[in-house]
N, C-alpha and C positions, 0 to 999 in steps of 0.2 A: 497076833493080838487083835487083829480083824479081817475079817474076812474080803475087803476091799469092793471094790465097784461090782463084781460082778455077785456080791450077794445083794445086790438092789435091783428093785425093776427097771428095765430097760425102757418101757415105760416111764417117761420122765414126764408126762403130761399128769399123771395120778398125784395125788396130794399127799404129804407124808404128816404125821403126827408132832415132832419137835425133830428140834435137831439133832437130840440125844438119840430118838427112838430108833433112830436106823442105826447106831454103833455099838456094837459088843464088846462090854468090858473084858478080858480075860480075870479071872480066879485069881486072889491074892490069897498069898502064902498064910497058912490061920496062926502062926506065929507073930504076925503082923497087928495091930491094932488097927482098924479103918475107924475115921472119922469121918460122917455124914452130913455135907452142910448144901441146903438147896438143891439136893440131889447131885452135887459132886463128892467124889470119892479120893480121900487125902490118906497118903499111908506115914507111916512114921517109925522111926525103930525101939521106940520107947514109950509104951502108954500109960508107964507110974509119973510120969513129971507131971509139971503143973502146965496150965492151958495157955494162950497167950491169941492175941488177934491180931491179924496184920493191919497196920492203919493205911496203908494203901488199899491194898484189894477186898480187908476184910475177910480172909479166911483167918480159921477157927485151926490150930494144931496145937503142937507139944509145944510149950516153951525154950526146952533143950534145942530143938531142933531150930527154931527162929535164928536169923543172922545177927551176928554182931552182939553186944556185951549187953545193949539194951535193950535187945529182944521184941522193936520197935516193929520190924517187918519180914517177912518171910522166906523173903529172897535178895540177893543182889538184885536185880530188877527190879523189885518193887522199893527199894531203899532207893535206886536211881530215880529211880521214875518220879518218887515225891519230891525227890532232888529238884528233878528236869522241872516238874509242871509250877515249880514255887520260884526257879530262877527264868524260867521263861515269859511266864506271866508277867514277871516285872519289868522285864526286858521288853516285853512287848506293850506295857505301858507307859513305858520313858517314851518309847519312838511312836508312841498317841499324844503325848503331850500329858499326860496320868500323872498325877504325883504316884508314887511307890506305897503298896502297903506295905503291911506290916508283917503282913501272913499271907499267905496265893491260899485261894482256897483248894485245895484236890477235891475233884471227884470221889462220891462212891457208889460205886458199883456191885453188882452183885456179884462172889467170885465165880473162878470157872479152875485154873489152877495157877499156880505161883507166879509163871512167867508171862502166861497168855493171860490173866487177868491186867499184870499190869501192860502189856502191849494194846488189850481193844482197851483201857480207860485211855489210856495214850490217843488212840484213836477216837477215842468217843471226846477226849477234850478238844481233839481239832474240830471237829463238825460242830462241838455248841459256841468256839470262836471263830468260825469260819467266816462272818462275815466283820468280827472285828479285826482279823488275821488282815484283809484283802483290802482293809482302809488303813494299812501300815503305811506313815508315807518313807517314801525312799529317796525322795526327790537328793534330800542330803548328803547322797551316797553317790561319788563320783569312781567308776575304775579308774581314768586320766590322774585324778589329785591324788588316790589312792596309791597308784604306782609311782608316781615322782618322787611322792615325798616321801617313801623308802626305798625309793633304786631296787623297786621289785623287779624281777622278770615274770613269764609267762610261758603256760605252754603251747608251743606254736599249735597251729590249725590243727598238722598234718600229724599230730596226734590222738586226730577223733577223728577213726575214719566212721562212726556214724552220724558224724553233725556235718549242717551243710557245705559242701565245698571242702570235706575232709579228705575227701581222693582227689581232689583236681585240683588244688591251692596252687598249685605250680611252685616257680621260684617268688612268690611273692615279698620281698624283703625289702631291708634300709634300702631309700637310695632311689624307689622306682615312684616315678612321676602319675599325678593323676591332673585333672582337672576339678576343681572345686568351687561353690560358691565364693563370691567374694565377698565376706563382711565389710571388710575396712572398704566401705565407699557409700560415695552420701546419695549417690543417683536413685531413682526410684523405681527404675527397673531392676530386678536380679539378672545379675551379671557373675560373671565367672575368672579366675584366675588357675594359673596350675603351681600345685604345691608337691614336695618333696615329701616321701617316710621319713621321718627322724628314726622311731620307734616302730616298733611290733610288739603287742600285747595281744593275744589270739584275735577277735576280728576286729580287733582295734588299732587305731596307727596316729600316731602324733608326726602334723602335718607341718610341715614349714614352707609361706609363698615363696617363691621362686626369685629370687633377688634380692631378699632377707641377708641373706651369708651365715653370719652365726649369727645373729640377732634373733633371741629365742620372745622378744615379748610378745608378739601377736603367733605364737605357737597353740595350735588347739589340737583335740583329738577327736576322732570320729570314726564309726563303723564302715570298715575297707566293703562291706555287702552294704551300705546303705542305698540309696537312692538318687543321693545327691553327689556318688564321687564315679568316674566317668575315666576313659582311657584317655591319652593326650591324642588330640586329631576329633574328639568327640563333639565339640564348640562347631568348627569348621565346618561336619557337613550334617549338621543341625540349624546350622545358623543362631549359634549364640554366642554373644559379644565376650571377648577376652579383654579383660577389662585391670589396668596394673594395681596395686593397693595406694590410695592415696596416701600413707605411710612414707614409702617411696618413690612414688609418682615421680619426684623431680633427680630421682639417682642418674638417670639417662632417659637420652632424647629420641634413640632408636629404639622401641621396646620388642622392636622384632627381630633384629639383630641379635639381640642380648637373648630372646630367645631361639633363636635355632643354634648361636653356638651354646646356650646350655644344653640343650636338648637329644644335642646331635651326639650317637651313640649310648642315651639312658633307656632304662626298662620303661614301660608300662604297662597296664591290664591289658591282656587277651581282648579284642574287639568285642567278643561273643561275653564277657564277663558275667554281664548283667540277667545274661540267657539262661548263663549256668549256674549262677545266684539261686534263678528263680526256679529252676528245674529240680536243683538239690533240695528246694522245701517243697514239691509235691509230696505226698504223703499217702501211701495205699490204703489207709486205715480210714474206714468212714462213719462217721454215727451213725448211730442205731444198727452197729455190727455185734451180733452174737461171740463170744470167746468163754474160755473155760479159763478162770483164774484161781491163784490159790486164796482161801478162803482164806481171810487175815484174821477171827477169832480161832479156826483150828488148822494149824498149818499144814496137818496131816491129810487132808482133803483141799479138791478141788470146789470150786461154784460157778455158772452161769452167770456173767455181767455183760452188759452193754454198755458198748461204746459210747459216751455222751459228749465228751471233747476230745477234740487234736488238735494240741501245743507242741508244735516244734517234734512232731513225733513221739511226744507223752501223752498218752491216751489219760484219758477220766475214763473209770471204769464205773459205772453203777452195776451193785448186784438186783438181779433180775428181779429177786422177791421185793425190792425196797421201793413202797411204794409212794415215799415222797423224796425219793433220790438223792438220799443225804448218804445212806451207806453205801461210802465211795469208796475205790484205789487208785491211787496214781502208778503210774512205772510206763518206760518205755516202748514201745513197738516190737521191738527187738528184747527186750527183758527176757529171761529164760521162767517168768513166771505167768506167761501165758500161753495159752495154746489154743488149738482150733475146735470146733465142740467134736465130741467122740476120744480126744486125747485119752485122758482118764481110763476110758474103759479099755480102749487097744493094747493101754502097758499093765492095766492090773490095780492104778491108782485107783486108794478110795476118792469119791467123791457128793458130794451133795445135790440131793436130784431137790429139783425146785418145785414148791407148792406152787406155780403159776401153769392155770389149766392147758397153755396155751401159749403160741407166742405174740407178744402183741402186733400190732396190724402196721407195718413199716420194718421189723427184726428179721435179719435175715442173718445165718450165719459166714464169718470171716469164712473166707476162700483158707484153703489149708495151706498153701503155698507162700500167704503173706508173712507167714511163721519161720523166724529161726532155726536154722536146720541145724541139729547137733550131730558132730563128728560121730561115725559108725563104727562101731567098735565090736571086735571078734570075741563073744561068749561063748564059742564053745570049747576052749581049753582050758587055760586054768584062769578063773573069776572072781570076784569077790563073794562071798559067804556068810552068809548070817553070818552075826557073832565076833565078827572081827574087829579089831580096831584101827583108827584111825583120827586125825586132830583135823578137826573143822573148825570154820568162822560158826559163832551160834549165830542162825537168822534173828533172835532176839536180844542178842549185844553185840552187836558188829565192830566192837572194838577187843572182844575178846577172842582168838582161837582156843578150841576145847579140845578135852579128853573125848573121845564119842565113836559112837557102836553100831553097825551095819545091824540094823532091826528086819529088814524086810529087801532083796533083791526084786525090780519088779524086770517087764520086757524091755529091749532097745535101750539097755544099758544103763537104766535110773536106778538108784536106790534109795531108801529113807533110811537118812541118817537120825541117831538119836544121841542126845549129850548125853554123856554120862552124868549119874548123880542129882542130875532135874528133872529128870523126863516123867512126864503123867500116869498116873496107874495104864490108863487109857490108851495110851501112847500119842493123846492127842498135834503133841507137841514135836513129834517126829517131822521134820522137812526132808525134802524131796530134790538131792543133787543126784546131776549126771554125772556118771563114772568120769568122764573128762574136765568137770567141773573145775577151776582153776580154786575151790572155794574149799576142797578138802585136801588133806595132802598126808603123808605117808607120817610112820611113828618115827619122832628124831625129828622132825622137818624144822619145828620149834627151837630145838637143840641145838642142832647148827646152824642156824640164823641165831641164834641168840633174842630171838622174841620169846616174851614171857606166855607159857602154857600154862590154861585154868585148867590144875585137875577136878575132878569129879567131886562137887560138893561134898562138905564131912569127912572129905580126905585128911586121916590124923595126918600121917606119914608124911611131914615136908623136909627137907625138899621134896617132891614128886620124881618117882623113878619109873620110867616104863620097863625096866628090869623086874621090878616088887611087884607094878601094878598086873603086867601079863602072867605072872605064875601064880599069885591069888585068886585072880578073879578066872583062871584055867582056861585064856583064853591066847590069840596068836594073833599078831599084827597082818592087816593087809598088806599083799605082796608087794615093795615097792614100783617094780614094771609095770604095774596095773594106773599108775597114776598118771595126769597128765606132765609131757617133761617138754611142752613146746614155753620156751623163753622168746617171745618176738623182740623185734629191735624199735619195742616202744617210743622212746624220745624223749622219755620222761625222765628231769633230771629234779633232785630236794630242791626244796625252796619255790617252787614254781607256784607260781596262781591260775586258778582254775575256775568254773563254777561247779558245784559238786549238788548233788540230792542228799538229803539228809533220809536215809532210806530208812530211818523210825520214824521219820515223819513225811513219806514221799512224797507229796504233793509240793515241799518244801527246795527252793534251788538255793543253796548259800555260797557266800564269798571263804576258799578255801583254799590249803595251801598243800601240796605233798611235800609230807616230814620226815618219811621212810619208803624206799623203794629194795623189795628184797625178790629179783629175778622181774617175775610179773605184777608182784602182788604191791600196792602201793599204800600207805596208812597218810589218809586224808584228812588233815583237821582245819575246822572249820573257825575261822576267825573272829577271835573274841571271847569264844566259848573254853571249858579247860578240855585236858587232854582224857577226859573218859568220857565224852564224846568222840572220838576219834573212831573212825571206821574203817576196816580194811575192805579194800577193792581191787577189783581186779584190773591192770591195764588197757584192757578191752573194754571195759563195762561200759553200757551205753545211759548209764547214768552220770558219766561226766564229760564236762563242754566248755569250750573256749571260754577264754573271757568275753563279754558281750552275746553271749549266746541271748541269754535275755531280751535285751535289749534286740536283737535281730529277731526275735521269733515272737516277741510282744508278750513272755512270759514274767512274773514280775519276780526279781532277784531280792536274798534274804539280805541284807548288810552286817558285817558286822556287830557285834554287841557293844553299845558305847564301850567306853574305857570306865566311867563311873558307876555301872552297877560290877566291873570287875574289881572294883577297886571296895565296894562295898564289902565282898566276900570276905568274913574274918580267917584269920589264922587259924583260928580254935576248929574250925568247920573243915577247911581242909585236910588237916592230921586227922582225924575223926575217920576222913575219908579216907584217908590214905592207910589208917591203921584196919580201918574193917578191909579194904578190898584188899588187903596182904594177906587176910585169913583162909583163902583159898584160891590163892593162887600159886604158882610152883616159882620156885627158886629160878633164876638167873642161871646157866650154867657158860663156863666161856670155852671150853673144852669141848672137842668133836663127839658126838656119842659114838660105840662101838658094838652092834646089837650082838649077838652071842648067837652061835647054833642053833644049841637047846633051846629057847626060848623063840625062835623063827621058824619051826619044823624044818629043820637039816639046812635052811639055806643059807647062806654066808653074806652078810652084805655091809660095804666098807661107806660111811660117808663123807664126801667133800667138805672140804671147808665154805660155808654159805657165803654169797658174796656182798662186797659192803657195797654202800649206796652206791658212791659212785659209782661200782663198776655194774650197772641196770642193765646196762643192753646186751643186746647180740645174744641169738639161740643156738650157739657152738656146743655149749653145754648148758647140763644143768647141775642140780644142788646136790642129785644123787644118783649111785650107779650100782648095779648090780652087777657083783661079781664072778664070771663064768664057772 
């Protein structure tokens, strides 16, 4: 449907006309009716109905075709999104101090198509509250009080191995001594006491001084990477006074006694702690570094951005054309959604060559090495194939996996995936996973796990059968062996707290909980908010981080949603919701799927029964096996 990067000049200094002019639509079917709006192209299966406008993005189609009974918006996405931007608004002017309107107002924009319009207004509402966003206070928002008063857990460090001190945490656990300031004292020097772990909440630990016993009132908590907490012996040949809490001062007359039989046989920090604290937040990535990112109005190409911040290894991305550096992206160092400049063209991606003549005087490009190396994998036997199918997370609802269809194989084992039943005349909306991708997964994979699959928009036929759907549409599932079957021994157990990225809104770090864990894959929901925000993710993903990551790397953390704008939401509004979003989606099934010969070309293949939360770890097996 396009001809990819190598039908543009290599020439990337030459200026190009719009952004459309370099992409070729392919030929729609003249059975089809095309409607024309702003020079985008909308197809439809029906051109006798009546017309209808999306009030989100403002495209012009069939009314038939519009989602839901009221024919309000054009897509699930765009029916979320007026959702998102009318409860978030509010939300985010309770926590200004705002009285609540009455209405948020949405953006409008010009459209482009269904899903990608409302994903850049999405974006385009962050950048015009960007700076009411960043005077959010959060002061209110305690992890310590948070976790007490519901007997939350966390998930340990050694669960992210890319956040700092993710491979080297050691035994850090209850029980191991540190030295710490000492509040409770009236002296005017700062002085020091050594206090015990109560707790671990990722780099956080609730402290208790040292001859307390169980006396938890002067109990506090603080970042085990902060500045102020120290190995026991650290005072001594620093020369800083240990100094007992005036609290208990008069408990005993020998306080040195008292401590070395405490002392004697407990943990504490690694001497070198604080060395490897600090070394773990170096960061390879430098402003004004060149990279090839995917373009967040068309996810089917790549764009030139520079680097303009490094948080904690989240880059800020500015795109190269934007000349007052508002059009940004966030995502991590390690994200699989960037690369080195040249990417693009070596595999075959299309990409966006920049009208800037030139690079500016400081831009050099990322070293290719600073990039995520993706597992190598053997193409030349039997590979995936135009045309096949397979269920993916949609990049534009990351709470939903879909129906969807290998559009294009390109080099080095990528492909562009595309959802069934949404996707652009254009294919604009095609994204770009690697064959090993933890983010696509074989037909059935849904089925036995028992997570619910979106079939393909307009799908009459529910429940959804991948039996009905592969002999209609005369097509054959990808192989399951072709997929990735590595299960690590994550650590990740339900119920845990985390900080998570809200990857529709990346620049975004929220307070968040894992509520499903099915092998790798983890469904993270975000605190406060309901469950169609929920996003599935991979256990690796380097978009989620200890509790206190925040706080350690000086990035500012999302808080929960009060309780009283949740409590605001009627009843009437969420059946609404609930009743539209069962219109396309597929049935529940609690029974193993059993795929059939005929419908596999000859090959036989049996699935396991998926496993439940509890049982997350260990890569002894996986969810499916091909049978010899």
């Amino acid at each position: 449907m396009f001809d990819g990067y190598d039908s543009c000049s290599e020439d990337t200094s030459s200026s190009s006309s719009s952004d459309e002019s370099e992409e070729e639509v392919s030929p729609l079917p003249s059975s089809l009716p095309i409607i024309k709006n702003n020079g985008q192209v909308y197809t439809y299966p029906d051109g006798k109905s009546g017309m209808a406008t999306c009030e989100m993005c403002g495209m012009v189609g069939v009314r038939d075709a519009f989602y839901s009974k009221t024919k309000r918006f054009c897509s699930v996405s765009c029916s979320r999104s007026y959702s998102s931007n009318s409860k978030k608004a509010s939300i985010l002017a309770r926590l200004q101090g705002k009285p609540p309107t009455k209405k948020a107002k949405v953006l409008q924009k010009q459209p482009l198509v269904a899903k990608l319009a409302a994903y850049a207004q999405y974006q385009a509402t962050l950048q015009n509250q960007a700076k009411t966003k960043a005077a959010v206070p959060v002061e209110g928002f305690s992890w310590g009080s948070y976790i007490n008063s519901n007997s939350f857990t966390a998930a340990p460090v050694t669960c992210f191995k890319h956040a700092p001190m993710g491979t080297c945490w050691g035994d850090i656990s209850e029980g191991v001594r540190v030295e710490v300031p000492n509040t409770d004292c009236s002296l005017p020097t700062k002085v020091f006491w050594i206090a015990g772990v109560v707790k671990l909440a990722g780099y956080n630990a609730l402290l208790r001084y040292e001859g307390f016993e169980n006396d938890s009132n002067l109990d506090f908590w603080c970042n085990v990477c902060g500045s102020d907490i120290h190995p026991v012996g650290w005072c001594a040949t620093s020369g800083k006074p240990l100094v007992p809490p005036r609290t208990i001062q008069h408990k005993y007359t020998n306080w040195k006694a008292f401590l070395v039989k405490r002392l004697t046989g407990a943990k504490t920090l690694p001497p070198d702690f604080s060395q490897k604290v600090s070394e773990s937040m170096q960061y390879p990535f430098k402003t004004s570094m060149r990279v090839e990112v995917v373009d967040k109005t068309h996810l089917c190409r790549t764009r030139v951005a520079v680097v303009e911040n490094v948080i904690g290894g989240r880059l800020r991305l500015v795109y190269e054309e934007s000349e007052d550096k508002t059009d940004d992206f966030w995502c991590h160092m390690y994200s699989p959604l960037i690369h080195h400049i040249g990417w693009s063209r070596s595999i075959g991606h299309r990409f966006k060559r920049s009208d800037t003549t030139k690079k500016q005087d400081g831009h050099f490009d990322a070293p290719s090495h600073l990039f995520m190396k993706v597992k190598e994998v053997d193409t030349a036997g039997e590979w995936f194939k135009e045309g096949m199918k397979l269920e993916a997370i949609d990049p534009l609802n990351l709470s939903a996996i879909c129906v969807a269809t290998i559009r294009k194989v390109l080099a080095d084992g990528y492909l562009m995936i595309g959802i069934d039943g949404s996707e652009a005349a254009d294919g604009s909306d095609w994204f770009c996973y690697h064959a090993t991708s933890p983010s696509i997964f074989p037909v059935g994979f849904c089925e036995i796990n028992m997570i619910e699959l979106t079939p393909p928009r307009g799908c009459t036929k529910l429940p959804f059968k991948w039996f009905d759907y592969l002999r209609e549409t005369d097509s054959i599932a990808a192989p399951v062996k072709l997929f990735n079957k590595e299960v690590p021994n994550h650590g990740f157990h339900v119920g845990m707290k985390l900080e998570a990225v809200d990857l529709m809104e990346p620049r975004l770090v929220c307070v968040a909980t894992v509520t499903r864990i099915i092998h790798r894959l983890l469904r993270i929901h975000f605190d406060g908010w309901e469950d169609e925000y929920d996003q599935w993710v991979d256990c690796e993903s380097p978009d989620l981080y200890p509790v206190g990551w925040c706080q350690l790397t000086g990035y500012q953390l999302q808080p929960p949603a009060p309780q009283s704008s949740r409590d605001n939401q009627s009843s009437s509004s969420k059946q609404k919701k609930k009743s539209k979003s069962q219109q396309y989606k597929g049935h529940k099934k609690m029974t193993s799927l059993q795929l059939k010969e005929e419908l596999l070309d000859g090959e036989e293949y049996s699935f396991l029964q998926g496993a439940s939360d509890q049982e997350s770890n260990g890569s002894a097996s996986y969810y499916i096996k091909q049978e010899p």
